[in-house]
DRENDO-1510 file (C-alpha; in Angstrom, 1 decimal, always signed):
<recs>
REC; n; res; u; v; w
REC; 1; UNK; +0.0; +0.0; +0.0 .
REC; 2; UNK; +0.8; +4.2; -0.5 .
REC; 3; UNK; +1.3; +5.2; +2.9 .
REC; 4; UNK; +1.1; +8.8; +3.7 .
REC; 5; UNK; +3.1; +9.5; +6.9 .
REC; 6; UNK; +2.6; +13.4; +8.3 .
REC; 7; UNK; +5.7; +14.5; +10.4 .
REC; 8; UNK; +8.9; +13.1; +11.2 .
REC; 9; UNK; +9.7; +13.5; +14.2 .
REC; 10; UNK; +9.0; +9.4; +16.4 .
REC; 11; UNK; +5.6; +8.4; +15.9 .
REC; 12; UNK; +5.8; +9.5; +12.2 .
REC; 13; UNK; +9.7; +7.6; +12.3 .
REC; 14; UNK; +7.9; +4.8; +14.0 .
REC; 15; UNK; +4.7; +4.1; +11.7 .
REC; 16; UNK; +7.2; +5.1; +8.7 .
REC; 17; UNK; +10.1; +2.3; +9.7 .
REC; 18; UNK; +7.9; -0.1; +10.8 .
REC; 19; UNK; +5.8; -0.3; +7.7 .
REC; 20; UNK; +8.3; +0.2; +5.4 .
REC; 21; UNK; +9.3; -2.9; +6.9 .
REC; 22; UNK; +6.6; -4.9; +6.1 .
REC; 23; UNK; +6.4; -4.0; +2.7 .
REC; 24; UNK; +4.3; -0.8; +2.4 .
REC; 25; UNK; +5.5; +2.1; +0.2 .
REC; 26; UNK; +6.3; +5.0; +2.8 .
REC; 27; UNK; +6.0; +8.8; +2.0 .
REC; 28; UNK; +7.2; +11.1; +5.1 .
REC; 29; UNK; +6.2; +14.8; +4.9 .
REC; 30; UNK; +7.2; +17.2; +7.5 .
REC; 31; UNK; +6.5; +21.5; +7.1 .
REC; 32; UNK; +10.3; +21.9; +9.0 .
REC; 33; UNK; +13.1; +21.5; +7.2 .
REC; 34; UNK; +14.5; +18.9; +9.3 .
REC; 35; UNK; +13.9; +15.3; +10.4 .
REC; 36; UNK; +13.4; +14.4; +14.6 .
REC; 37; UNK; +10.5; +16.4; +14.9 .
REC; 38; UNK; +11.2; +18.8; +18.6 .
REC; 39; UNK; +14.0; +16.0; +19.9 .
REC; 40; UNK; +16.0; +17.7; +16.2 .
REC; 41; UNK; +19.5; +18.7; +17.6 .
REC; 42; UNK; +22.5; +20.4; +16.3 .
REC; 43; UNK; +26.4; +21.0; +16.5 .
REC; 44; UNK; +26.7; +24.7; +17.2 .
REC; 45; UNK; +29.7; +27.7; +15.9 .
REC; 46; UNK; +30.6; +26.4; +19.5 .
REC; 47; UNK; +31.7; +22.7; +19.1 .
REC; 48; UNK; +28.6; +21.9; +21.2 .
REC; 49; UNK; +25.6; +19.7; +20.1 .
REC; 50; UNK; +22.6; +21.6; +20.7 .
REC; 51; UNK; +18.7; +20.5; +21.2 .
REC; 52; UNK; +16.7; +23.2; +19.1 .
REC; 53; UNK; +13.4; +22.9; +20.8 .
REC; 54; UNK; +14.5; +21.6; +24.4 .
REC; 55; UNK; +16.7; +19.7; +26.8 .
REC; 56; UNK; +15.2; +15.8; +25.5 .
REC; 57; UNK; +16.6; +13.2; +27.8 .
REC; 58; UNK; +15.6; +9.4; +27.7 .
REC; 59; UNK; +14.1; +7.5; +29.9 .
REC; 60; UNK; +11.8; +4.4; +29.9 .
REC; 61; UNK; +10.6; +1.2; +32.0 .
REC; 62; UNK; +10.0; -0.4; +28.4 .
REC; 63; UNK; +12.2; -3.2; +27.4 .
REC; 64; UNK; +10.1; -3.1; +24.0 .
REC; 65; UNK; +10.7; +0.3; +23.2 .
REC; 66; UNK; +14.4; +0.3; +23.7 .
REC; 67; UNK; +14.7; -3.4; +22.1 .
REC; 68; UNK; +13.2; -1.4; +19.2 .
REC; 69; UNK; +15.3; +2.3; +19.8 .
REC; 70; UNK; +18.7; +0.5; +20.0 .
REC; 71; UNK; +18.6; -1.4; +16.7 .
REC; 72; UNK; +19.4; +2.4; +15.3 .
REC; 73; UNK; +22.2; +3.9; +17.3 .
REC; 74; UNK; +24.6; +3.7; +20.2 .
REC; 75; UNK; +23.3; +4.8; +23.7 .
REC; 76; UNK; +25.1; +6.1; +26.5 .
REC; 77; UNK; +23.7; +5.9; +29.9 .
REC; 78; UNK; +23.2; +9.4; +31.9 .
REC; 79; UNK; +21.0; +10.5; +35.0 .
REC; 80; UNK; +19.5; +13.7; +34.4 .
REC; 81; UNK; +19.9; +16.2; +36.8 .
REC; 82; UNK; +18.0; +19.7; +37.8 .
REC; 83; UNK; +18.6; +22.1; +40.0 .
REC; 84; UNK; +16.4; +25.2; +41.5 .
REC; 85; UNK; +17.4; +28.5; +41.9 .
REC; 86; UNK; +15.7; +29.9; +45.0 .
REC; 87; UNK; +15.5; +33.6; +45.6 .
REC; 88; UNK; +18.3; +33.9; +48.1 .
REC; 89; UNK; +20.7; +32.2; +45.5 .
REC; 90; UNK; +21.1; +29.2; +46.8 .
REC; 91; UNK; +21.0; +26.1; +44.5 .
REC; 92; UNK; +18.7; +23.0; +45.4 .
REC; 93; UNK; +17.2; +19.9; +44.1 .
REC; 94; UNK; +14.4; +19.4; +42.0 .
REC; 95; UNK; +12.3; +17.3; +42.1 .
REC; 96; UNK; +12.0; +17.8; +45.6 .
REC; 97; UNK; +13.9; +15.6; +48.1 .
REC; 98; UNK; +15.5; +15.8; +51.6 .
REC; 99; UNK; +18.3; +17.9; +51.0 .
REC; 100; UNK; +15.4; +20.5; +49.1 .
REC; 101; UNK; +13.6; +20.2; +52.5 .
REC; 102; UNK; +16.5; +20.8; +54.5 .
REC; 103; UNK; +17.6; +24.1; +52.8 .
REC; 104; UNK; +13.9; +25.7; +52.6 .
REC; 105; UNK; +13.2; +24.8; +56.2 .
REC; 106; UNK; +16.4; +25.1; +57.7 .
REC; 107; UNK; +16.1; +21.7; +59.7 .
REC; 108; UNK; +19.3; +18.6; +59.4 .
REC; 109; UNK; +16.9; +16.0; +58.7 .
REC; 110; UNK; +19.4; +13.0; +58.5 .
REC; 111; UNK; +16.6; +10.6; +57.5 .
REC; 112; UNK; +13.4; +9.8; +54.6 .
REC; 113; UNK; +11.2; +9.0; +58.0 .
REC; 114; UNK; +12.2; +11.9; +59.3 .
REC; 115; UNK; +10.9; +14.2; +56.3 .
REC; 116; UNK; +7.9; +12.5; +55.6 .
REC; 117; UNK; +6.9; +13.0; +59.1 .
REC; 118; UNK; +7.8; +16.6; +58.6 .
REC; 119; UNK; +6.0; +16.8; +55.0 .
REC; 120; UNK; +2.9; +15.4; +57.0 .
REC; 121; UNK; +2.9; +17.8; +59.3 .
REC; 122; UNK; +2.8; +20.8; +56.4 .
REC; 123; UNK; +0.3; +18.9; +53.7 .
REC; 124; UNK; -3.1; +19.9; +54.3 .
REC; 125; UNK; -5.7; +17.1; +54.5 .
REC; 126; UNK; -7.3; +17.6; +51.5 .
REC; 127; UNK; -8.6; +14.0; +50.5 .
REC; 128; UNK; -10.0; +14.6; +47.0 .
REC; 129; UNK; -8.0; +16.8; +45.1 .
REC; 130; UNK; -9.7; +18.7; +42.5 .
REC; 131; UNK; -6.8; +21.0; +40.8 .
REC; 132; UNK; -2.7; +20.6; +40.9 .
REC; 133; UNK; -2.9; +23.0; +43.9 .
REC; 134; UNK; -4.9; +20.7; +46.3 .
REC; 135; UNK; -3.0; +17.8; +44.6 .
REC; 136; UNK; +0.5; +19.3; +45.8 .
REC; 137; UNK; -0.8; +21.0; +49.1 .
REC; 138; UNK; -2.0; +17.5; +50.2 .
REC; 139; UNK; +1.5; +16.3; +49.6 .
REC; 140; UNK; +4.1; +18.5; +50.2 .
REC; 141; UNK; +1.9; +21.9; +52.0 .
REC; 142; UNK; +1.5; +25.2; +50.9 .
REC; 143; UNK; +5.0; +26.8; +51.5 .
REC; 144; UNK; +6.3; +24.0; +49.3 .
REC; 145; UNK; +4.2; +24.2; +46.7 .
REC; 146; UNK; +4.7; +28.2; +46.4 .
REC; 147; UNK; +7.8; +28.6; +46.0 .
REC; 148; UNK; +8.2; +25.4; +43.7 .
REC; 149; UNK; +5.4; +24.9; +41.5 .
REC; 150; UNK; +3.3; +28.5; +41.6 .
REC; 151; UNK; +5.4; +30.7; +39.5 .
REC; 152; UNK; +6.6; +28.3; +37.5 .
REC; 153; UNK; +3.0; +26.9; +36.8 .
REC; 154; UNK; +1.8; +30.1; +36.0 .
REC; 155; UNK; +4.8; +30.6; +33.3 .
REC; 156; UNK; +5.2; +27.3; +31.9 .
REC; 157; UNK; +1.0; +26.8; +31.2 .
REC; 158; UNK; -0.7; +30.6; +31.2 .
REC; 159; UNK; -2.8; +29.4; +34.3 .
REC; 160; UNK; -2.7; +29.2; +38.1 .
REC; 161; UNK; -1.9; +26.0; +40.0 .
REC; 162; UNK; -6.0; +26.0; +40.9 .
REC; 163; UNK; -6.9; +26.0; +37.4 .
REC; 164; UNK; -4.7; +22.9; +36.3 .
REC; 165; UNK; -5.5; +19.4; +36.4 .
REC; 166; UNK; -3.7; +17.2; +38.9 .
REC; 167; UNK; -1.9; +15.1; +36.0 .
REC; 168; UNK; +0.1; +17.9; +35.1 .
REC; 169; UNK; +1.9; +17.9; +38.1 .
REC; 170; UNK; +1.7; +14.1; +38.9 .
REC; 171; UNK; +4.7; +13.7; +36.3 .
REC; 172; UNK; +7.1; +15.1; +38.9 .
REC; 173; UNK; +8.2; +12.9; +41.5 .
REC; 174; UNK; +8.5; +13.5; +45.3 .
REC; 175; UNK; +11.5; +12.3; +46.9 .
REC; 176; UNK; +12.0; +11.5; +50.7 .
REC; 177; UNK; +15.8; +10.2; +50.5 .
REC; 178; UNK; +18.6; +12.3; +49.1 .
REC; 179; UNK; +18.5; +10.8; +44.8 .
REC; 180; UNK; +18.6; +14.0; +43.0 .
REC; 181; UNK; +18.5; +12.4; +39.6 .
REC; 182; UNK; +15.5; +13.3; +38.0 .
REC; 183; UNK; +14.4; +10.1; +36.8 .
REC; 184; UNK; +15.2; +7.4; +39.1 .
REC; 185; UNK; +12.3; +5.6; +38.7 .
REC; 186; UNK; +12.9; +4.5; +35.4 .
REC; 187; UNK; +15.4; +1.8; +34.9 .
REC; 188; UNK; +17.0; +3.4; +31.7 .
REC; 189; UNK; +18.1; +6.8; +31.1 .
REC; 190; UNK; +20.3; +7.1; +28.4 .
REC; 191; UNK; +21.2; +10.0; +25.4 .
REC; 192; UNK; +22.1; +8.5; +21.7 .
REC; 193; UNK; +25.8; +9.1; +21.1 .
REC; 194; UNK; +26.0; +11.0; +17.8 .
REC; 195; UNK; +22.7; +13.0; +18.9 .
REC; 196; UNK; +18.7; +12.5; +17.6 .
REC; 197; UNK; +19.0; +13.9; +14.2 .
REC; 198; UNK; +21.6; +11.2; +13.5 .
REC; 199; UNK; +19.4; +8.8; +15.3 .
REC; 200; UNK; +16.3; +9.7; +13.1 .
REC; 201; UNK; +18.6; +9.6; +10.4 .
REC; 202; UNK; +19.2; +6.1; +10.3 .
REC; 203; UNK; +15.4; +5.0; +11.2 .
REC; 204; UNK; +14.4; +7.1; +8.3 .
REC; 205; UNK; +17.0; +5.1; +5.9 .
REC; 206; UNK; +15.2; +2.5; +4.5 .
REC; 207; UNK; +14.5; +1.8; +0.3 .
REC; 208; UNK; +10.9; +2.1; +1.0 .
REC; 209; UNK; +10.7; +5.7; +2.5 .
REC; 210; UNK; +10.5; +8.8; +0.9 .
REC; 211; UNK; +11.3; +11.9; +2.6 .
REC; 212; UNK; +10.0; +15.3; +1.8 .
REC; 213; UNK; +11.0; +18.5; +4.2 .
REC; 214; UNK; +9.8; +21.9; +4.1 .
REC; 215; UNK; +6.7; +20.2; +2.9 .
REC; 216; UNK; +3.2; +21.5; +4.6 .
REC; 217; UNK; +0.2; +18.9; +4.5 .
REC; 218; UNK; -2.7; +19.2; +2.2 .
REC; 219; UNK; -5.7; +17.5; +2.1 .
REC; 220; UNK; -5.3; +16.9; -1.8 .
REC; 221; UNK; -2.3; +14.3; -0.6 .
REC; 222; UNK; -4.9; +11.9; +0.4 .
REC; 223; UNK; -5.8; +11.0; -3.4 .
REC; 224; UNK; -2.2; +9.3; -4.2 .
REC; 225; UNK; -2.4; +7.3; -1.0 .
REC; 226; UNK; -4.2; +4.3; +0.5 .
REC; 227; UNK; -4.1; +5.3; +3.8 .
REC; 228; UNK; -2.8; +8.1; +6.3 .
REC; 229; UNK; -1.0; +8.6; +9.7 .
REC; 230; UNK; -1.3; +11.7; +10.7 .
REC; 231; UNK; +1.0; +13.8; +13.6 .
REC; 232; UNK; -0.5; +17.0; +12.5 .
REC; 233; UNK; -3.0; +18.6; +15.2 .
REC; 234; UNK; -6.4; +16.9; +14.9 .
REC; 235; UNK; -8.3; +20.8; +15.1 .
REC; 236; UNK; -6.1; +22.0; +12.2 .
REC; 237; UNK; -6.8; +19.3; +10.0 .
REC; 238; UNK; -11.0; +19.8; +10.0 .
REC; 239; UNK; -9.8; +23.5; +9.6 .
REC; 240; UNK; -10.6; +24.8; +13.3 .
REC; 241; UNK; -14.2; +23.5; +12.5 .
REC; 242; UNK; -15.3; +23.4; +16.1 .
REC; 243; UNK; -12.5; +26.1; +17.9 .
REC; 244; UNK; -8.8; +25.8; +18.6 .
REC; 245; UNK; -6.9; +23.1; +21.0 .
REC; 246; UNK; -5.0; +25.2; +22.9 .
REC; 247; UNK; -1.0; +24.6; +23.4 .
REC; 248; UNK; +1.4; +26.7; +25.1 .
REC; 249; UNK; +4.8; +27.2; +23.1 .
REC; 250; UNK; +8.2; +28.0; +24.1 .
REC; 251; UNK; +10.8; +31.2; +22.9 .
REC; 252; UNK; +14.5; +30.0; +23.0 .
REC; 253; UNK; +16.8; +32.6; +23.7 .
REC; 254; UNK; +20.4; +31.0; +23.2 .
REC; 255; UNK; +23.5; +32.8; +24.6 .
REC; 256; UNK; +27.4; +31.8; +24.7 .
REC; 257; UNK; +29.6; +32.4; +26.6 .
REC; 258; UNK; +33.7; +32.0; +27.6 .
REC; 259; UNK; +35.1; +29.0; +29.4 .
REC; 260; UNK; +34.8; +25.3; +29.7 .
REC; 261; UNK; +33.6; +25.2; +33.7 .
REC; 262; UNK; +30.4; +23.2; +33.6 .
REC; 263; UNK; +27.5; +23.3; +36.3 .
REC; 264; UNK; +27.1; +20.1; +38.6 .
REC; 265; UNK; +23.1; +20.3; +36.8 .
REC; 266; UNK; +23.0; +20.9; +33.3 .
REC; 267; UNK; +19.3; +22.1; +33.7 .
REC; 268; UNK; +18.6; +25.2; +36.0 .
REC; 269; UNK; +14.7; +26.1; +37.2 .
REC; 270; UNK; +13.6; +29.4; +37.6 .
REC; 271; UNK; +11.5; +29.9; +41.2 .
REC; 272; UNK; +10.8; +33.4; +40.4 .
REC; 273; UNK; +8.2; +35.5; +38.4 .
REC; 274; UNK; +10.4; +36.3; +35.8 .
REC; 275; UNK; +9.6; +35.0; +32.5 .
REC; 276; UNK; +11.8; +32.1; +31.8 .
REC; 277; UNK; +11.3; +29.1; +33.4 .
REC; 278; UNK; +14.6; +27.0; +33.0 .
REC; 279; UNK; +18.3; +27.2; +31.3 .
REC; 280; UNK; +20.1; +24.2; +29.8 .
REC; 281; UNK; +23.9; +24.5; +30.2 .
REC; 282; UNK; +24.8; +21.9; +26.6 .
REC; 283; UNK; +27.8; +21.0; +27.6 .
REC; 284; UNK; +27.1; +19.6; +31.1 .
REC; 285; UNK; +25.3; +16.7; +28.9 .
REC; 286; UNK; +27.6; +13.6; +27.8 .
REC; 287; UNK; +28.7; +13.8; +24.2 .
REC; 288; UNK; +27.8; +17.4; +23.9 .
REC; 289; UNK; +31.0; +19.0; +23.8 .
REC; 290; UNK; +32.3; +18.0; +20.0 .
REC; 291; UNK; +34.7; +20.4; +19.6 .
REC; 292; UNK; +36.7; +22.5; +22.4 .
REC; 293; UNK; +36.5; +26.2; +21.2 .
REC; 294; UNK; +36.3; +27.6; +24.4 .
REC; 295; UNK; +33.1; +29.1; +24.5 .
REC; 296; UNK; +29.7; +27.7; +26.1 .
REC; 297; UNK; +25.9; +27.2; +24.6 .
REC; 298; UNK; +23.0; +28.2; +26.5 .
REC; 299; UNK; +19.2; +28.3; +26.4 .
REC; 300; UNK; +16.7; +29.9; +28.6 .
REC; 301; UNK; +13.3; +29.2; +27.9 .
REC; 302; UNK; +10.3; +31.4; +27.9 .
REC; 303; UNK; +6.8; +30.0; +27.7 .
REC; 304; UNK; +4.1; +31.3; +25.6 .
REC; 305; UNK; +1.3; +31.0; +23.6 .
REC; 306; UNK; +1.6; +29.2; +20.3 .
REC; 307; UNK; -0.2; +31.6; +18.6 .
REC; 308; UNK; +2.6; +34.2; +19.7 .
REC; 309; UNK; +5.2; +32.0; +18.7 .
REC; 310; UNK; +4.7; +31.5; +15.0 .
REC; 311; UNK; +1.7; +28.7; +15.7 .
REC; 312; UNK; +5.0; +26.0; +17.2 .
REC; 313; UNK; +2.7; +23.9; +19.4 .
REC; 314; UNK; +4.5; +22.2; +22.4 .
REC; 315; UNK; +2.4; +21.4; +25.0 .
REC; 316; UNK; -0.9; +20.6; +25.5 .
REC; 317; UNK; -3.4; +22.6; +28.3 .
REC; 318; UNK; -5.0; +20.1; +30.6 .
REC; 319; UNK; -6.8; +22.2; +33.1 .
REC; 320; UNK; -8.6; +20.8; +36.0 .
REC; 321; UNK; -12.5; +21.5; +34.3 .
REC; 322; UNK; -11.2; +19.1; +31.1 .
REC; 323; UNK; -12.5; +21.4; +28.6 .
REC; 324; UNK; -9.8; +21.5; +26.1 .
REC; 325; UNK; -9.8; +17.3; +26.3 .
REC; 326; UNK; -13.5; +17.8; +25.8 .
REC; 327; UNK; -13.3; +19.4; +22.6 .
REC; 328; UNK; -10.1; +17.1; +22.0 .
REC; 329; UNK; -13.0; +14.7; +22.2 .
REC; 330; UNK; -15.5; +15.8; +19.5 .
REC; 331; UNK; -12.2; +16.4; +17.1 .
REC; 332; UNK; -11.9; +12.1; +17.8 .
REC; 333; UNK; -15.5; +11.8; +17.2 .
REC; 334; UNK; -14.8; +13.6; +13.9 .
REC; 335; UNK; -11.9; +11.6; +13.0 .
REC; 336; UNK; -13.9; +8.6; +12.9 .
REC; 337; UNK; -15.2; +9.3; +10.1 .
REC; 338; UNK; -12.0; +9.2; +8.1 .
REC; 339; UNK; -11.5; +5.7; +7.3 .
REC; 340; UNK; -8.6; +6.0; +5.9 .
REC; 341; UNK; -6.8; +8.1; +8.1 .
REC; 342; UNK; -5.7; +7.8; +11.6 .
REC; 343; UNK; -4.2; +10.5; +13.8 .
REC; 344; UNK; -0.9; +10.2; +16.1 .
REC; 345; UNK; +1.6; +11.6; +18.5 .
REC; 346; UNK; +1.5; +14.5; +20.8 .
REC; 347; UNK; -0.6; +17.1; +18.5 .
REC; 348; UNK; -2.9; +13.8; +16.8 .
REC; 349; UNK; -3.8; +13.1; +19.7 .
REC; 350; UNK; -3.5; +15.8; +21.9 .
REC; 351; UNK; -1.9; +14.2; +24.8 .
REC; 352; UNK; +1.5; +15.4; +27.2 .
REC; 353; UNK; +3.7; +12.5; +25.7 .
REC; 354; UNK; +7.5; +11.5; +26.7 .
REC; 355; UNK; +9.4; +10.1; +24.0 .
REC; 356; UNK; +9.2; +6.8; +25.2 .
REC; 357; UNK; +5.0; +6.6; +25.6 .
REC; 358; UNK; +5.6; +8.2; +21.9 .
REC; 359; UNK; +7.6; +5.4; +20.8 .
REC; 360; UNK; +5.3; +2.7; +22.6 .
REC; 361; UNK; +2.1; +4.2; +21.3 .
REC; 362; UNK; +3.1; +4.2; +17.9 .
REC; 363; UNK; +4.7; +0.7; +17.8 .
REC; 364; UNK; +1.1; -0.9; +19.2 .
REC; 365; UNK; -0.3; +1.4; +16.5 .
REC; 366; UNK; +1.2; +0.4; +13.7 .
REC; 367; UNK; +1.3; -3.7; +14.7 .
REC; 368; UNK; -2.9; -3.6; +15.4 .
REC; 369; UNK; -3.2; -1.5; +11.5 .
REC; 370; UNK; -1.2; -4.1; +9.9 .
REC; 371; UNK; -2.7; -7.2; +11.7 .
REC; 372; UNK; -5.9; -5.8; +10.4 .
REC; 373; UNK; -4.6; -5.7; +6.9 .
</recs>
């Protein structure tokens, strides 16, 4: 069969290697001019490799998805760390642990029994949580919550803690020891050697896919092709029919500097009201220093709304009421009636996706299409 895939960045990679493999004809389009979709990266004036839309680190509990990731590159294992910058200065973990607790409260808590007795004492008993606010108060108390999650929540999503749905916050774990790696719970953290562009690169080599960049989607594609995947957002496709999915966007501003000292945290957070809400720090990640030159990359990031940032959709907006996955909803309802089409990824399907769910999602999508063909 003529299979239209829409983007290239790893559902579109996914569906588009996968099938290829089993014999369909494969045509990638993506309106960027590069492959890897946001996870694209870059080697810098600098000597430093570079993530264009964002710090992307790996992480997964799924022996499937890297069985399936590691058949196109080399890996090399790395524990992400963050740090917050607090308004006196001082430096602290994120997500929160017992060395967080420690500087914020002043105590010496030697012990995880000893701060979750004290984080009992300051959580609120607030047994059903109805936003992210009561969701963190209940766990962690109000100070806590302030100074960690309020200005930043208000930056990174437009809204205030009260108007946000729980799962937005639920990603970020809560810590009682002293780990300060930001993904612990996942058994594998690793970064591809050579970068993700060179990693797309290979999964997109394959005689059966076609590859065209810079190239928008139209609907008059459909007629060469038998069937369509599509990582375009689900509201632009029916043309805004029923109202826009809201997404909130990010501006990069990237700055260099002199020297080769690099932080103990490649990734800083921002506590204050100020507009950005992290910097990444390149070379503090492994195998992003290619060349020494003597100068440093940074990025700081400042949230937005897409439609102030040239329509670039990053996130989704789940807000505690579940409007915007209510209209998500009729936007499916509509898709049903495209039998020869089938939405995916983050903006298909308007869900907060890592890279790994991305990768698992799209491998069980594209196994149930072809065992129905």
């Amino acid at each position: 069969m003529r299979i239209l895939v829409v983007g290239a960045g790893f559902s579109g990679a996914v569906y588009a290697r996968t099938l290829a493999e089993a014999g369909h004809d494969i045509t990638v389009i993506d309106k960027r001019p590069h492959i890897g979709g946001n996870a694209y990266d870059f080697i810098d004036a600098n000597g430093v490799r570079v993530h264009h839309y964002g710090p992307h680190l790996f992480h997964t509990k799924s022996h499937r998805v890297i069985d399936w990731l590691t058949n196109f590159a080399e890996f090399i294992t790395y524990e992400h760390k963050v740090r917050a910058l607090l308004p006196n200065g001082q430096l602290v973990p994120i997500p929160i642990n017992l060395d967080t607790v420690n500087a914020v409260f002043g105590t010496d808590y030697d012990s995880a029994e000893e701060v979750e007795v004290h984080l009992a004492r300051v959580a609120l008993p607030i047994a059903a949580p109805n936003n992210a606010a009561e969701y963190l108060q209940s766990k962690i108390g109000v100070e806590l919550t302030d100074l960690f999650f309020r200005p930043y929540t208000k930056k990174m999503w437009g809204f205030d803690l009260e108007d946000m749905a729980s799962s937005v916050v639920k990603r970020i774990p809560l810590r009682m020891d002293r780990v300060d790696t930001y993904f612990s719970a996942d058994e594998t953290q690793i970064l591809p050697c050579d970068g993700y562009t060179a990693l797309f690169g290979t999964i997109f080599d394959h005689s059966r896919i076609r590859m065209y960049l810079s190239t928008a989607f139209s609907h008059e594609m459909l007629r060469n092709h038998d069937f369509c995947f599509n990582a375009m957002p689900i509201d632009e496709y029916f043309r805004f029919e029923l109202g826009d999915l809201p997404y909130r966007s990010i501006r990069f501003h990237i700055r260099t500097e002199a020297g080769n000292v690099v932080p103990e945290a490649p990734v800083t957070n921002f506590t204050d009201t100020g507009p950005f809400t992290r910097e990444t720090a390149w070379d503090a990640l492994p195998h992003h220093r290619v060349e020494e030159t003597g100068r440093r990359t940074l990025t700081k990031e400042e949230p937005c709304d897409y439609r102030d940032n040239g329509m670039e959709r990053y996130y989704p907006v789940r807000t505690a009421d579940g409007r915007y996955q209510a209209l998500y909803e009729k936007y499916k309802e509509m898709a049903a009636s495209e039998p020869n089409m089938e939405f995916i990824g983050r903006c298909g399907t308007y869900q907060y996706l890592d890279m790994d769910q991305v990768i698992n999602q799209s491998l069980t999508g594209a196994e149930r299409w072809l065992k129905r063909r």
